[in-house]
C-alpha positions in Angstrom: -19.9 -41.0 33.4 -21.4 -41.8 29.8 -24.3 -40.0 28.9 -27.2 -41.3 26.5 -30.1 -39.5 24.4 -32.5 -41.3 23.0 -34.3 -39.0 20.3 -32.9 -36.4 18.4 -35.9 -34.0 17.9 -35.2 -30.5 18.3 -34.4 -31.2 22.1 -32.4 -34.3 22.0 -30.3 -32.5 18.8 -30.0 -29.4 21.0 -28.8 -31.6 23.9 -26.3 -33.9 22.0 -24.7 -30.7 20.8 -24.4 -28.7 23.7 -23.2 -31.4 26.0 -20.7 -32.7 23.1 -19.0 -29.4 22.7 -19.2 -28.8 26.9 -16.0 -31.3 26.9 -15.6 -30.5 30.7 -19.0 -31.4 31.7 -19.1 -34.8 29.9 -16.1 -36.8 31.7 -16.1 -40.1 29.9 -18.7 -40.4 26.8 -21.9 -39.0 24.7 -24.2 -41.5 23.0 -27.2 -41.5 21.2 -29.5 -43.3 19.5 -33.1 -42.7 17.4 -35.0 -43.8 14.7 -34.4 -41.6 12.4 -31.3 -42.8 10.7 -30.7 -39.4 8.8 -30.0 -37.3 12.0 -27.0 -39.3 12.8 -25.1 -37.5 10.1 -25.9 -34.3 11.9 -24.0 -35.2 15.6 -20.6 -33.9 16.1 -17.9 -36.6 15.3 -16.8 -37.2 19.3 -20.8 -38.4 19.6 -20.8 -42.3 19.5 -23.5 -43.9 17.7 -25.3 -46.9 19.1 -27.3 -49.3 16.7 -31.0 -49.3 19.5 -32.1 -47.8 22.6 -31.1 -51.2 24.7 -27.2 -51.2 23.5 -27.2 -47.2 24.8 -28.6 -48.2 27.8 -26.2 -50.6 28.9 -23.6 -48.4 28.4 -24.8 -45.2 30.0 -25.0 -44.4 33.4 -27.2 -41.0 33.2 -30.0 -42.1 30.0 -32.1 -39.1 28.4 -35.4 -40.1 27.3 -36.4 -36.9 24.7 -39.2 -38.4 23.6 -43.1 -37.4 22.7 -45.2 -39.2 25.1 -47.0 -41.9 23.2 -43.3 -43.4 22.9 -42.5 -42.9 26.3 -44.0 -46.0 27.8 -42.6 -48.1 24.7 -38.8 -46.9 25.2 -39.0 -47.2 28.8 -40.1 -50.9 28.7 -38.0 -51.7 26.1 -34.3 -50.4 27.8 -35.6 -51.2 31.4 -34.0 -54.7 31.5 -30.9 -53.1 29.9 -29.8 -50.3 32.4 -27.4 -50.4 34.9 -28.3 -50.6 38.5 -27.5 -47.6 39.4 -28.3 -45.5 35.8 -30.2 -42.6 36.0 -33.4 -42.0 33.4 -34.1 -37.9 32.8 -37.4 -37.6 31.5 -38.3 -34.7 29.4 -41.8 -34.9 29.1 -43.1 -32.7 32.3 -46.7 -34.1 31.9 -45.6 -37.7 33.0 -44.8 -37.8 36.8 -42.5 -40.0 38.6 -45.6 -42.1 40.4 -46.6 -43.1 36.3 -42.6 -43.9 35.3 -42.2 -46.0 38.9 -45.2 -48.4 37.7 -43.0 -49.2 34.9 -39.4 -49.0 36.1 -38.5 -49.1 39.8 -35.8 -46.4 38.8 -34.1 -43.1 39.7 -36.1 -40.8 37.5 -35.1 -36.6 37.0 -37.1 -34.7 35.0 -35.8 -32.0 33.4 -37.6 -28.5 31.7 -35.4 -26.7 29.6 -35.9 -23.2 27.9 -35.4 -22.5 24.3 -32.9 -20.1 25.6 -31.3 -22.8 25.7 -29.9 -22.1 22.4 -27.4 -19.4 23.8 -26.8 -21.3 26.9 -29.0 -18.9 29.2 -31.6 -21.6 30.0 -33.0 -21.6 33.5 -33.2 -25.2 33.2 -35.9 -27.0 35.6 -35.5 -30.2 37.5 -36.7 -32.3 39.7 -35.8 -36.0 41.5 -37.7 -39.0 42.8 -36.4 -39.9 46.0 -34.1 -42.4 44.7 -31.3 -40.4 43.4 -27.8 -40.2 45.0 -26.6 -37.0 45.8 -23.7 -37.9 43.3 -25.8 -37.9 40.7 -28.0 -35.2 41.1 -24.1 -32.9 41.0 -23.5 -34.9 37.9 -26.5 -34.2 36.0 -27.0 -30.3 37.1 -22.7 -30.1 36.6 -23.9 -31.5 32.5 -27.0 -28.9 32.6 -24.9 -26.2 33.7 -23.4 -26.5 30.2 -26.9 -24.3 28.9 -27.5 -22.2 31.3 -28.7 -22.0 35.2 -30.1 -24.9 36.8 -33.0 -24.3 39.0 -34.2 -27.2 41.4 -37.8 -27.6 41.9 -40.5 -30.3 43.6 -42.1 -31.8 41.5 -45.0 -30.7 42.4 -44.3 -27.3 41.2 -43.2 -27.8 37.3 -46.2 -27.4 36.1 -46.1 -23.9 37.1 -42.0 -23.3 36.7 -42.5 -24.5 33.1 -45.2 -21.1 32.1 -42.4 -19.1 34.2 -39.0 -20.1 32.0 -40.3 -22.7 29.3 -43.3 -21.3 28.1 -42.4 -17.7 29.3 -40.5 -16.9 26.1 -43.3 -17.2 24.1 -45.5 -15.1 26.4 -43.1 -12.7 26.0 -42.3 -12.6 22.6 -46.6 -12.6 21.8 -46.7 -9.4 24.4 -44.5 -7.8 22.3 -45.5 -8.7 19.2 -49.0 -6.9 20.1 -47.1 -3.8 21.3 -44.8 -3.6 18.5 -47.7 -4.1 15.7 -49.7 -1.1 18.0 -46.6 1.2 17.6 -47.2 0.5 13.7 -50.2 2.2 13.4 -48.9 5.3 15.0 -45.7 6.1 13.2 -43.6 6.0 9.9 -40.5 4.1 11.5 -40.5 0.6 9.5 -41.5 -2.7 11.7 -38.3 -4.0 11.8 -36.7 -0.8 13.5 -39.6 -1.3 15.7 -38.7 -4.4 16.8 -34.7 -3.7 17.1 -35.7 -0.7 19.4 -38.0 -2.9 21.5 -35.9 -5.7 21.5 -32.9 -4.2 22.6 -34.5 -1.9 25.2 -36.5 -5.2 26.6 -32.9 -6.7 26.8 -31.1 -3.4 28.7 -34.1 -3.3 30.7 -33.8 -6.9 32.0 -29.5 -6.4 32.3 -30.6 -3.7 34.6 -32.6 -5.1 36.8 -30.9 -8.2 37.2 -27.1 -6.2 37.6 -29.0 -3.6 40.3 -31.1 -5.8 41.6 -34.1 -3.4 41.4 -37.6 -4.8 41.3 -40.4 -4.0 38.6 -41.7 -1.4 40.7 -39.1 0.4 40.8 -38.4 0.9 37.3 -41.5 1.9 36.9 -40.8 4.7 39.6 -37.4 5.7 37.4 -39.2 6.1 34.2 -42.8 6.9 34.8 -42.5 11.0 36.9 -45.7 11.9 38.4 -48.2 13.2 36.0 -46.1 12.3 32.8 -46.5 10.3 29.7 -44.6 7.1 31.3 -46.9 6.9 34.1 -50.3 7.2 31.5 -49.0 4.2 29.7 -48.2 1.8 32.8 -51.3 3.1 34.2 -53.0 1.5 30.8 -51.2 -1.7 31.4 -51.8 -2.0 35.4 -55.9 -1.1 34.7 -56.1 -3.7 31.8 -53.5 -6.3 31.8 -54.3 -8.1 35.2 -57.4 -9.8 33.5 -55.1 -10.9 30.7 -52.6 -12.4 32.8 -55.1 -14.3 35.2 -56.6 -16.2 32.0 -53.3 -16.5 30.4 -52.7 -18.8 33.4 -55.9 -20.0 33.9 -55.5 -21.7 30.9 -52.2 -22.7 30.1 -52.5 -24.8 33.6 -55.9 -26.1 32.9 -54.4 -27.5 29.8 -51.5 -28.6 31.3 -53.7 -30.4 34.0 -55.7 -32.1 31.1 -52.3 -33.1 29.5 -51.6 -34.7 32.2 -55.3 -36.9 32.7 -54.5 -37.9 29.1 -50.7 -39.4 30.4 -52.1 -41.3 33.7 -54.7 -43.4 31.2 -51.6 -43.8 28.9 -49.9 -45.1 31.4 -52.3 -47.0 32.9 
């Protein structure tokens, strides 16, 4: 199958690479095309370069559309005539659901959420279908995604909330323990950055363990923290207070991804 991006932003430049140098994943041909001429130089020299969005689309059979969402509508309007019958568009953009891209295109539509972890090819990588897809094309595209990590099929319905678990969730993390590392600073002479290797690497171990052990948060907790000890004051400290912060962290982040996603169904009319 040839594969298209269209936009190289941080995602479609991330994509184009991965997927170029993941040989076995990509069984015929990359292409790509934006409008920023200048990023072209960037792509690996087996990525083909196509002069618009409507010449990639009539060559690709699976088309990513890494776009921001006022350009969504545009693109998709614009390469619609263009695609093959049986092409498959993978939108990007979690905030625009299939019901808005069927108005425009009566298409097989994916959407696909991937992590910044992406970067070391340990995404959990979200996606979704319409009902159109083929089964052949829903191994292709998760056999390409496998390229960056694990792929992890969801309803639609539910992306809003697997995006705060495995997009979002690095930054969530990465703010906790920012706060906890900039705490520790107050209370000893070890410099910030030994901090943060200690922290990071333990967070890291601690994660390989559960995962290779299968043991659950709970019972970490019961390894470290011994009755009466100073383990089991601090994750006291964190079960009394951090509930609160949690439930508004969410509260939030999917109130404004509900209000994102208002502001897409008038764009899209």
């Amino acid at each position: 199958m040839n594969i298209g991006i269209i936009g190289l932003g941080s995602m479609g430049k991330m994509l184009a690479e991965k997927f170029a140098h993941g040989s076995d994943n990509v069984t015929n041909k990359l292409l790509v095309s934006t409008r920023s001429k200048e990023k072209l130089t960037l792509m690996p020299e087996n990525v083909g370069v196509c002069d618009n969005n409507r010449e990639l689309a009539e060559h690709s059979d699976i088309v990513f559309l890494c776009l921001r969402p006022v350009d969504m509508r545009g693109v998709l309007e614009e390469i619609t005539p263009c695609l093959k019958n049986d092409s498959l568009v993978v939108s990007l953009n979690g905030s625009i659901s299939f019901a808005q891209l069927e108005k425009l295109s009566d298409r097989s539509f994916a959407k696909v959420i991937p992590s910044v972890t992406a970067e070391i090819d340990r995404s959990q990588t979200l996606v979704c279908y319409n009902n159109k897809v083929t089964d052949e094309y829903k191994a292709a595209l998760e056999s390409l995604l496998s390229v960056i990590g694990d792929v992890v099929i969801l309803p639609e319905s539910e992306m809003g909330m697997g995006s705060e678990l495995v997009s979002c969730m690095p930054g969530f993390i990465s703010a906790v323990f920012d706060v906890i590392c900039s705490s520790a600073g107050k209370h000893t002479g070890i410099s910030h950055e030994q901090v943060v290797q200690m922290v990071l690497k333990t967070l890291s171990a601690t994660s390989s363990l559960m995962l290779e052990k299968g043991m659950s948060f709970n019972e970490v907790v019961g390894r470290v923290a011994t009755k009466g000890g100073i383990t089991e004051e601090g994750t006291g400290v964190i079960y009394d207070s951090f509930p609160k912060t949690a439930d508004e962290l969410f509260d939030k982040t999917l109130e404004k991804r509900r209000i994102t996603a208002e502001k897409a169904e008038k764009m899209f009319g």
